[in-house]
C-alpha positions as CSV (number, residue, x, y, z in Angstrom):
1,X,24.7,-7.2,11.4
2,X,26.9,-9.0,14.3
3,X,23.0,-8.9,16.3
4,X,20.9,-10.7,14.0
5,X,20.6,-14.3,13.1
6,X,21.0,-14.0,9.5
7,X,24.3,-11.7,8.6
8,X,23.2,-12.0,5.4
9,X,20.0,-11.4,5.3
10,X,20.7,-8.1,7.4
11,X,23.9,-7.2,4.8
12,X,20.9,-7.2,2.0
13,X,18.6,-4.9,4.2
14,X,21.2,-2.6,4.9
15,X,22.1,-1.9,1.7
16,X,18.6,-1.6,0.6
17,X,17.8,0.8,3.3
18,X,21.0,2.8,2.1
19,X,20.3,3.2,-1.4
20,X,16.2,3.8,-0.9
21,X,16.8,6.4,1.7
22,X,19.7,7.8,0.2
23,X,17.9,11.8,-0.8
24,X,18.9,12.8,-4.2
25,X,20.4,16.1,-2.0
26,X,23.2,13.3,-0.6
27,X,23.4,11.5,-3.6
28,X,24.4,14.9,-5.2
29,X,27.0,15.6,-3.0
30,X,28.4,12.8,-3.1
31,X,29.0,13.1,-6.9
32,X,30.2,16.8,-6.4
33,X,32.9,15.2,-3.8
34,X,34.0,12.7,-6.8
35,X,34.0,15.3,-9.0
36,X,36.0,17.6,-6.9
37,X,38.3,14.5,-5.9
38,X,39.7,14.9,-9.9
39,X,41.0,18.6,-9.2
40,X,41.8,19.2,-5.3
41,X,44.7,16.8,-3.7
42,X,43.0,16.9,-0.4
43,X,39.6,15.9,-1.3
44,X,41.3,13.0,-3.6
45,X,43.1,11.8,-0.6
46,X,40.1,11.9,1.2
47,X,38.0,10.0,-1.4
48,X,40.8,7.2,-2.0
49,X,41.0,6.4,1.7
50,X,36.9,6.3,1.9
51,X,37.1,4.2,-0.9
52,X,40.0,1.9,-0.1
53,X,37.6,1.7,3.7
54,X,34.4,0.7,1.9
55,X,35.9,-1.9,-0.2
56,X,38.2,-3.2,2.7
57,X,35.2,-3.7,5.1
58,X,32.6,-5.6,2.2
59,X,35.9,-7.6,0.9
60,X,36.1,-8.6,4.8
61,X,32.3,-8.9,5.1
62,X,31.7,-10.2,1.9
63,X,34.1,-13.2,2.9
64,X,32.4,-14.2,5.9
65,X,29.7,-14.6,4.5
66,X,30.6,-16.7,1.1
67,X,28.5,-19.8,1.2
68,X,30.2,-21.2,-1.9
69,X,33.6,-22.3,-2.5
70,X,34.2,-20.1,-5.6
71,X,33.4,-16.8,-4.1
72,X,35.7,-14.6,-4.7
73,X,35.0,-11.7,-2.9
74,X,37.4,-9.4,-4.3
75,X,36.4,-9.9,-7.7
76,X,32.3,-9.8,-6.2
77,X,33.1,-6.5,-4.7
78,X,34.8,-5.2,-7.8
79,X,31.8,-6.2,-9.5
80,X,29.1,-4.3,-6.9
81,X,31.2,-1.2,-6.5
82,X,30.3,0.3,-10.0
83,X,26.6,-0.5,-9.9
84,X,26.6,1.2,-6.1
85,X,28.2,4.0,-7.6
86,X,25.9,4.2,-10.3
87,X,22.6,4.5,-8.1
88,X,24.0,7.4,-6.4
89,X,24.9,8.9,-9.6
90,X,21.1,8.2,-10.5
91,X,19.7,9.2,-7.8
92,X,21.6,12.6,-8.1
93,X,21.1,13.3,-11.9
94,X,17.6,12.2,-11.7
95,X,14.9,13.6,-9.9
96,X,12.3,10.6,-10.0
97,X,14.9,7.6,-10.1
98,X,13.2,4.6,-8.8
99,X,16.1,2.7,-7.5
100,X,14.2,-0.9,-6.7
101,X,15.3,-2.4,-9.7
102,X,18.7,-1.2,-9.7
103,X,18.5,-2.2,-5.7
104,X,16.9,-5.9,-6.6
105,X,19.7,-6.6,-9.4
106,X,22.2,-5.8,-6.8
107,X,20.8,-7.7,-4.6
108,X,20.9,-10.7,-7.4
109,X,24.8,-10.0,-8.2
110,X,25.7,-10.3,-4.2
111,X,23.4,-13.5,-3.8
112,X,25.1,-15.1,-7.0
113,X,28.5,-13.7,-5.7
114,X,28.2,-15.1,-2.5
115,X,27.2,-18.5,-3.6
116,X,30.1,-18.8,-6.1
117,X,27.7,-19.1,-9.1
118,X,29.3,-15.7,-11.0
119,X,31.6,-16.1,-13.9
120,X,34.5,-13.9,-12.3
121,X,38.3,-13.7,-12.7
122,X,40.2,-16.5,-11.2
123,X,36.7,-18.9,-10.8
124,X,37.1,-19.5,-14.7
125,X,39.7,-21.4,-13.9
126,X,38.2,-23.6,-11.4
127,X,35.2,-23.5,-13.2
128,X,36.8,-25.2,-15.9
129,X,38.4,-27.9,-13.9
130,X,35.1,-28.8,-12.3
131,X,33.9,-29.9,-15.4
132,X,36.9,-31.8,-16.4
């Protein structure tokens, strides 16, 4: 991302590349890790501090690259995170799962996100007294 003239641009790409290449083989294991992250201490710890990584490093990435003065990137990531989560769940439980739309409406929410133009906790309020 550092390499190429458009950060964002190459963010988009990257996740795209992720979540069309994921194989439903890693998408399942991935879900057997969650699920075995709700009964073994170990692989709970593991899974928090994977999580508590991946959102550290968009929250970080995702602020650098706000273009609008309302992004909250927090709130943006808290927003992606589930729909991430739920392609890989897709892609597991279902052999022929076509993730471009799901990939395209991410895509959408992050472009939205970044630009300040989503209706997210703690822009409300500054959303309201733009208008005043």
């Amino acid at each position: 991302m550092e390499g190429s003239g458009d950060r964002r641009g190459a963010l988009i790409e990257i996740i795209a590349r992720y979540f069309v290449s994921i194989t439903r083989e890693a998408a399942t294991l991935r879900v057997e890790i969650w699920s075995e992250s709700t009964r073994n201490p170990d692989i709970a710890a593991m899974t928090a501090r994977t999580e508590a990584e991946t959102r550290d490093w968009f929250v970080t990435t995702l602020t650098a690259l706000a273009t609008g003065p309302d992004c909250d990137p927090e709130a943006l990531y808290a927003l992606l995170a589930p729909l991430m989560r739920g392609i890989v769940v897709g892609r597991a439980a279902l052999p022929d799962d076509d993730v471009t739309a799901a990939v395209a409406q991410l895509h959408a929410l992050l472009d939205a996100g970044l630009d300040g133009r989503l209706p997210l906790p703690g822009n409300s309020d500054r959303a309201a007294s733009h208008g005043s």
